[in-house]
N, C-alpha and C positions, 0 to 999 in steps of 0.2 A: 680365657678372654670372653665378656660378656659379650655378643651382639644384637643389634638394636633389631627389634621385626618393622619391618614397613609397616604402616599406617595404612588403615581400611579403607579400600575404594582407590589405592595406590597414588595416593598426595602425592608420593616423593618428596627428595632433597628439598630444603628451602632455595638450593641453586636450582635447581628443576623448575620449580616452582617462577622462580625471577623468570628462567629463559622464555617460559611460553606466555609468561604476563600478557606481552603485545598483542597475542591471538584476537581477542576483544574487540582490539584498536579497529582492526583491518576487517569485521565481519560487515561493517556496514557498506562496503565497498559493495557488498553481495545484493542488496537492495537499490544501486542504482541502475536505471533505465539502462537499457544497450545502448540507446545512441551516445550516451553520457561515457560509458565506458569502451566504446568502440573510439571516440574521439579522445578520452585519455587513453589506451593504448598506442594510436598514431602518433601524438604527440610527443607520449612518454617514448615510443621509438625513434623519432626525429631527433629526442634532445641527445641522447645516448649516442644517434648516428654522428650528430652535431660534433657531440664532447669527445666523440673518438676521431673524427676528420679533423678539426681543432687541435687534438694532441697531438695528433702525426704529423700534421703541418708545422705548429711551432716546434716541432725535435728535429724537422728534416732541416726547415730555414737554421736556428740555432746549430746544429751540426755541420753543416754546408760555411755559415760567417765563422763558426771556430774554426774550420780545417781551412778555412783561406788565413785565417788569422795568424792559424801556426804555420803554415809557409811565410807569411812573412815578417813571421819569428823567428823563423832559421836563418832565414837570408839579415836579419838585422845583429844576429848572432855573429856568423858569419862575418859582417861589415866589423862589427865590435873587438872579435878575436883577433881578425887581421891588423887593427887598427893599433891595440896595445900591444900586442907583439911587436910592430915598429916602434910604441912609444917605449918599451920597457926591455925587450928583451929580453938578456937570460938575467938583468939587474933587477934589483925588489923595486917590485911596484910603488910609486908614488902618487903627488897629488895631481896628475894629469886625466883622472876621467872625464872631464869635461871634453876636451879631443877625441874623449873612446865615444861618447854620445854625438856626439857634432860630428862625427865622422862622416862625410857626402853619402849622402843616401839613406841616412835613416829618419823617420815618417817623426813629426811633431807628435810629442808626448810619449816616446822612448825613453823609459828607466835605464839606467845602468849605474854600475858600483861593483868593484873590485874586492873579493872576499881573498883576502891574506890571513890566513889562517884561521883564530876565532872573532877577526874584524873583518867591517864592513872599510873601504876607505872612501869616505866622500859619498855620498851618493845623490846621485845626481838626475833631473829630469827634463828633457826639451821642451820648451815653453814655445808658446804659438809665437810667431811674428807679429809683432806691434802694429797696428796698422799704421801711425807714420813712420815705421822704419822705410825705408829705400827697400828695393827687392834685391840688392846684390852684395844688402849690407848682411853679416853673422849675425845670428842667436844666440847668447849665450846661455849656454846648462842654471838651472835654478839647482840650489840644493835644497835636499827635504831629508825630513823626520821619516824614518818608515821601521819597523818592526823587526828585529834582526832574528828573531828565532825561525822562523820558516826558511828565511833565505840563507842560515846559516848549518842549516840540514840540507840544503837542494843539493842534489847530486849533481856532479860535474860530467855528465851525458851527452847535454845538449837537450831532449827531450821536453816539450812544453811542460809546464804545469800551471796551476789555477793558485793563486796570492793573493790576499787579501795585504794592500800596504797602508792600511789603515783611513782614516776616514777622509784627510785629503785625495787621498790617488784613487781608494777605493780597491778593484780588483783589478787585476792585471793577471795576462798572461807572460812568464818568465820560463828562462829555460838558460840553464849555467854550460860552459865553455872554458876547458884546461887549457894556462897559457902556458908559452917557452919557460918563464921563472916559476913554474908549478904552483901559483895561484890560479886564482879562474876569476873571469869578466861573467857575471849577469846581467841579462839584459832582459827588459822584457818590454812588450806593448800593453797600451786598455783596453778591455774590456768593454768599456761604456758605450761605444757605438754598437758595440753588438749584443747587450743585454737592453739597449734602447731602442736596436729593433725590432726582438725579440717581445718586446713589452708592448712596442706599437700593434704588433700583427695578434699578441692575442688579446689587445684591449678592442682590436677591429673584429676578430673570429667571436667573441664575446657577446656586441653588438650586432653582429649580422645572425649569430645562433638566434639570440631574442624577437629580432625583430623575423626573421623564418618561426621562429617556434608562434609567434603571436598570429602570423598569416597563415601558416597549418592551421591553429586551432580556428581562426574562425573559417577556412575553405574547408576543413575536415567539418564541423560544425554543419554548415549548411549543406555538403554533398551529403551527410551520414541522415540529415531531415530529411532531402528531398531523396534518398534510397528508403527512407522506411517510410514513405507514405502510401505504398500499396499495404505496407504491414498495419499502418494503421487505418486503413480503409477495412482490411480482413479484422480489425477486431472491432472495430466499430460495429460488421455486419453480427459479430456474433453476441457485442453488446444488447443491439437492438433486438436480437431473438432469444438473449436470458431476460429481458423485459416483456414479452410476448406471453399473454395468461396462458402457458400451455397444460394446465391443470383439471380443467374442465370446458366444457361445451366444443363448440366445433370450432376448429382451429386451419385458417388458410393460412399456413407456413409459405410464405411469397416470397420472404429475405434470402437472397443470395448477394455472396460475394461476385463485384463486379468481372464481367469476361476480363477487362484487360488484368486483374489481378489474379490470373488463373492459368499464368503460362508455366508450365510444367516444365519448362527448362531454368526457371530460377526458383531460389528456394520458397520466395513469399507467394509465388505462384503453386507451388507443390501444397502449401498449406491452405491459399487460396484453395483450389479446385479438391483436396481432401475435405475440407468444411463444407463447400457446396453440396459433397458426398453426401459428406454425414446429415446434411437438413433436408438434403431427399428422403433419404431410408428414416427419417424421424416426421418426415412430413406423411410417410404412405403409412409410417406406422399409426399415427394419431389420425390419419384419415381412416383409415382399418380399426382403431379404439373408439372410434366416433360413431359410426356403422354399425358398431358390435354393439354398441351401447346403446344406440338410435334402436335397434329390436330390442334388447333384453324392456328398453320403456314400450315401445309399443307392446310388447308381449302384457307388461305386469298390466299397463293400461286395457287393453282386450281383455287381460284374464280377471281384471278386479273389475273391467263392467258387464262382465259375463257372470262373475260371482254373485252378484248382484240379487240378479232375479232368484234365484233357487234359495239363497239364504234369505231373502223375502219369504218366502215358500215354506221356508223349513221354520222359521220362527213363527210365522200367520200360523199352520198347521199345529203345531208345539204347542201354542198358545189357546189355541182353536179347540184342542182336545183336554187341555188343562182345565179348561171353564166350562167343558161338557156338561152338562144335568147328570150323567152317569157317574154313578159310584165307582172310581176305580180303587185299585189296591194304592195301600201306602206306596209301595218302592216304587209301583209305575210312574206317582207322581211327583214322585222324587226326582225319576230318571227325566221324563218330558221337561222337569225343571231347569235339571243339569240341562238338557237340549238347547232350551230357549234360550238360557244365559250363555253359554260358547256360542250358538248362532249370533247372539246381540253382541259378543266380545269379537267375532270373526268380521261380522259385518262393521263395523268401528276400525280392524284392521286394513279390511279391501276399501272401508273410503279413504282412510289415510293415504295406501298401494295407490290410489286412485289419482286423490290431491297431488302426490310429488310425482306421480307420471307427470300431468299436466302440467306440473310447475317446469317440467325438467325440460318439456315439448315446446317450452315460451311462450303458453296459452296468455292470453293477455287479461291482465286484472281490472277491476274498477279502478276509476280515476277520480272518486268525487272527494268533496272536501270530508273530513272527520275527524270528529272535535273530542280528541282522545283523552280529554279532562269528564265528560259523559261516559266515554267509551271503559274507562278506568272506572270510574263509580258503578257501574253494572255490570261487572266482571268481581270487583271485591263483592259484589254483594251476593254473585251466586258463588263464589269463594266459599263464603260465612254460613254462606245455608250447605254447602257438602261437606266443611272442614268445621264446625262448632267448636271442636276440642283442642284448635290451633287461635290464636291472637292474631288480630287482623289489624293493619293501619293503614292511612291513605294518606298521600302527601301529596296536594294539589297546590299549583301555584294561585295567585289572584287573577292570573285576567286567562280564561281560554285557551288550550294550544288545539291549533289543525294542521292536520297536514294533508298531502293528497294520497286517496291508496281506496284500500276495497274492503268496507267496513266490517262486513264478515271475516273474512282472513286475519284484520288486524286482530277483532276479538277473540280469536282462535288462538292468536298469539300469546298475548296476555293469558287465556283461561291453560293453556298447558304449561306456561311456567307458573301459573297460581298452582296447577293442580302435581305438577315435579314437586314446587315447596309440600305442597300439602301429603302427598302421598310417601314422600323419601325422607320425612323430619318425623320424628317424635310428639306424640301430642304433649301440649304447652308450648312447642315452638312459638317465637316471634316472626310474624312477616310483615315485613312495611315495604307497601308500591311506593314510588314517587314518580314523580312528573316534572322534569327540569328544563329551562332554554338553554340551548348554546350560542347566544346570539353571535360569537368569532364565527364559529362553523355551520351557522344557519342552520341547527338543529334542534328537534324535541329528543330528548332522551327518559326513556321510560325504564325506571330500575326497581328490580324486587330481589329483595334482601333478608332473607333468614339467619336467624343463630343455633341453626341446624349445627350435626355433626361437621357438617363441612364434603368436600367431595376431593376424593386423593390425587395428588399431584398428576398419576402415571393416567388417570381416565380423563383429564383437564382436556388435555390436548387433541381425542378421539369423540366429544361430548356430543359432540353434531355429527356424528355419522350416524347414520339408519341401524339401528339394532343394534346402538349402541346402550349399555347399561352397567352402572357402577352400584349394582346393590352389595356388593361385597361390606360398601362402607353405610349405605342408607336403608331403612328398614324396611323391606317388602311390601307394602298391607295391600295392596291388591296386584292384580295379572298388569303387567308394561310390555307393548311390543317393542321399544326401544326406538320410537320412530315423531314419539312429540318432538324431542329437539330437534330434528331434521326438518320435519313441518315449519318450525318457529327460524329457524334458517333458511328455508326456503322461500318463505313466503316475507321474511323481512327483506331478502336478498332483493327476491322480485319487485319491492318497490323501492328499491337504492340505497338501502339502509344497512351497518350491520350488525351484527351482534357478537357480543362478547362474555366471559364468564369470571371471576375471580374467584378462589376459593380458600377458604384457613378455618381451620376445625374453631367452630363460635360464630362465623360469619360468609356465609355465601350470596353471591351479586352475580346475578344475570342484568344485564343492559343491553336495551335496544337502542338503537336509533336512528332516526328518519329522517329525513327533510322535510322540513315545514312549508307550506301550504302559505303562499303570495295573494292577497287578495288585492284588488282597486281599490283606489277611494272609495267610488261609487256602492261596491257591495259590502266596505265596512259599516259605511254608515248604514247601512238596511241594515244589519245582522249584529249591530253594536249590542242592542238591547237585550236580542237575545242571548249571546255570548255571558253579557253581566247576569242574566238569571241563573244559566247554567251555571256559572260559578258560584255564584250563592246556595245553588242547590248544592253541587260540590263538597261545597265547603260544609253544610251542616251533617251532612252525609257522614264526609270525615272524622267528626266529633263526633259520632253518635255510639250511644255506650254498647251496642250488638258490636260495633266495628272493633272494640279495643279489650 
């Protein structure tokens, strides 16, 4: 016998497979809100308690109208056997049923009929009173149509049983009785009053489930809102402290969860007064990160304007002895050389140390206007005299951009991402600055964009950290402390600006950008005129064959 291997990953059966289909269905249950499913739980327990109080009750009523029903089925049995036994005796039965039903005391709409062996004789049913008959006039028996095979099975016990006599009578309760001439009388009552009221009480348990299930949901609804409002007060506080810059500078963690949501004898109180915890020991922490970091800046700031003077000293000296009248040896002059240029490269590093102490201290910057369409043109131009061997472009708009800031720092800007292009690209790189408005975002945006190697995805992210440096992918040609992009973040940050990087092997973009610079009426018109020179100079600037 061949047999099948299960399938990899254990698919199973295609029946396997059908049964757990529905899993699917039911996961999104799992993403709604607790109050959402705290009030379909109650609910869905109501209906159930509902549908199970509702079952018991129409089986106990139904139960309770049948056993009164078969007593006075017995006793109409009873009335029936006694009755035909006077009319018949030990002689075969005739057509006198109508006396076995009209016999005093049995209830309007009493069946009866006379089973003689595999016949029914007559059968017969008590009809309601007329209402113009007299009250002391007789009834007489209707005859009817009824189904002889159930009745011609029923045991001669006595014992109720349940009969359907077809669509006029419907169901009736019957129960058969052996006479003296060894026939038997059936008799039985309807059913209709008692599957009518049966019908009534669960079309009423029905309506009253509904309209309980509708006033649960909305009192579960509103209790289940007004109990998680301390819970969403505690997430509120914690929303408002994942919005709190806790990433840099000094940070007063103030946000607590309110006292009254902080009682430790309920659960939203337990989590209350745990959060409150935890934004203490996160507040002492980043108060203790802030401190620690408040010295390590004072320290670099002390120690790079302490370096200061002596590497003044060491290069003046260096220099001093280099240009002596005295003959020295070759290597001496060599070595003093090597001196001067690591003091000039040290001292380039302690003012940078220097610059991002201050920036870091919130030292405050110039605030004047600067008209970064100038500011740009003299920046590509000393670009073009250190880079010769790279292609240079300008792309200036027609009218002027200013913004407000510290016009040194801004060109500082600019000349370390000119000198990043220039220093980390290939000679024949392209670079093109440009100069664009935002007017949506009331912004100047300043972009320099090389067709450099590009810079790798994994340094993209770390580009502006201090001593940060991706030469893995750009080519070396002189000493980097790793500290220009941190500068050009620092100092763009300080005037409200920021910067960003994109990069793909062909094309890299650094973008600043600032906010522009509002002037009056009053001072545009003074400074109109000069605005349109500067842009003509600009502009010829741009096109000029040294630039391209």
């Amino acid at each position: 016998m061949t047999q099948t291997a299960p399938t990899a990953g254990g698919a199973g059966t295609p029946g396997t497979r059908r049964r757990w289909e529905w899993l699917p269905r039911i996961r999104p249950f799992r993403s709604w809100t607790l109050r959402s499913r705290v009030v379909l739980v109650v609910v869905a327990m109501l209906a159930v308690l509902g549908t199970v109080i509702g079952a018991i009750s129409v089986f106990a009523l139904q139960t309770y109208l049948l056993n009164r029903l078969d007593t006075q089925l017995t006793s109409a049995v009873d009335r029936g056997q006694h009755a035909a036994d006077l009319v018949y005796g030990p002689s075969p039965s005739g057509p006198e049923v109508t006396r076995i039903v009209n016999t005093p005391g049995q209830p309007v709409g009493t069946f009866g009929v006379v089973r003689s062996g595999d016949m029914l004789i007559y059968p017969v049913i008590l009809a309601k009173r007329p209402s113009a008959a007299a009250p002391n006039e007789p009834v007489s028996p209707q005859n009817v149509p009824v189904p002889t095979a159930d009745l011609l099975s029923l045991p001669a016990d006595g014992k109720p049983r349940t009969v359907n006599l077809g669509p006029a009578l419907g169901d009736y309760r019957v129960a058969a009785a052996e006479l003296i001439n060894g026939d038997s009388v059936i008799i039985g009552l309807p059913l209709s009053e008692v599957n009518a009221t049966v019908t009534q009480l669960t079309f009423v348990i029905v309506l009253v489930t509904l309209a309980g299930l509708i006033f649960a949901f909305l009192i579960a609804s509103f209790v289940v809102r007004l109990a998680m409002r301390p819970l969403a007060r505690v997430a509120g506080t914690a929303q408002e402290v994942a919005e709190l810059p806790l990433d840099h500078g000094e940070v007063a963690l103030s946000v607590r969860v309110p006292e009254k949501d902080t009682d430790p004898h309920t659960e939203v109180g337990t989590v209350g007064a745990a959060l409150n915890r935890m934004l203490g020991h996160i507040g002492s922490a980043l108060t203790a990160r802030q401190a620690s970091e408040k010295k390590v800046r004072q320290f670099v700031a002390d120690a790079s304007h302490e370096l200061r003077t002596p590497l003044a000293s060491i290069r003046g000296y260096a220099e001093l002895t280099r240009r002596s009248p005295h003959d020295l040896p070759e290597d001496v002059t060599h070595s003093i050389g090597r001196i001067e240029s690591e003091a000039t490269r040290m001292t380039s590093l302690v003012e940078d140390l220097l610059l991002l102490a201050r920036l870091d201290e919130g030292r405050d910057l110039e605030h004047d206007p600067v008209d970064l369409s100038i500011l740009l043109v003299d920046a590509i131009s000393d670009a073009h005299a250190a880079g010769p061997d790279h292609r240079w472009t300008l792309d200036l708009p027609d009218t002027p951009v200013e913004v407000t800031g510290d016009e040194a720092r801004l060109h500082q800007v600019i000349m370390n991402l000119l000198a990043n292009a220039r220093v980390h690209t290939p000679a024949g790189t392209h670079v093109t600055v440009s100069l664009a408005v935002d007017e949506g975002a009331d912004r100047a945006r300043v972009s320099v964009t090389d067709d450099g190697p590009g810079i790798p995805a994994e340094f993209q992210s770390t580009l502006f950290e201090r001593f940060t440096r991706a030469d893995s992918s750009r080519a070396r040609t002189t000493g980097s402390t790793g500290l220009g992009l941190a500068i050009v973040q620092a100092v763009v940050e300080a005037h409200g600006g920021e910067v960003d990087v994109s990069s793909v092997p062909g094309e890299t973009t650094f973008t600043v950008s600032l906010p522009l610079e509002h002037r009056g009426a009053a001072d545009a018109d003074v400074v109109v005129a000069d605005e349109v020179a500067a842009a003509d100079d600009a502009a010829s600037v741009s096109v000029s064959p040294p630039l391209h």
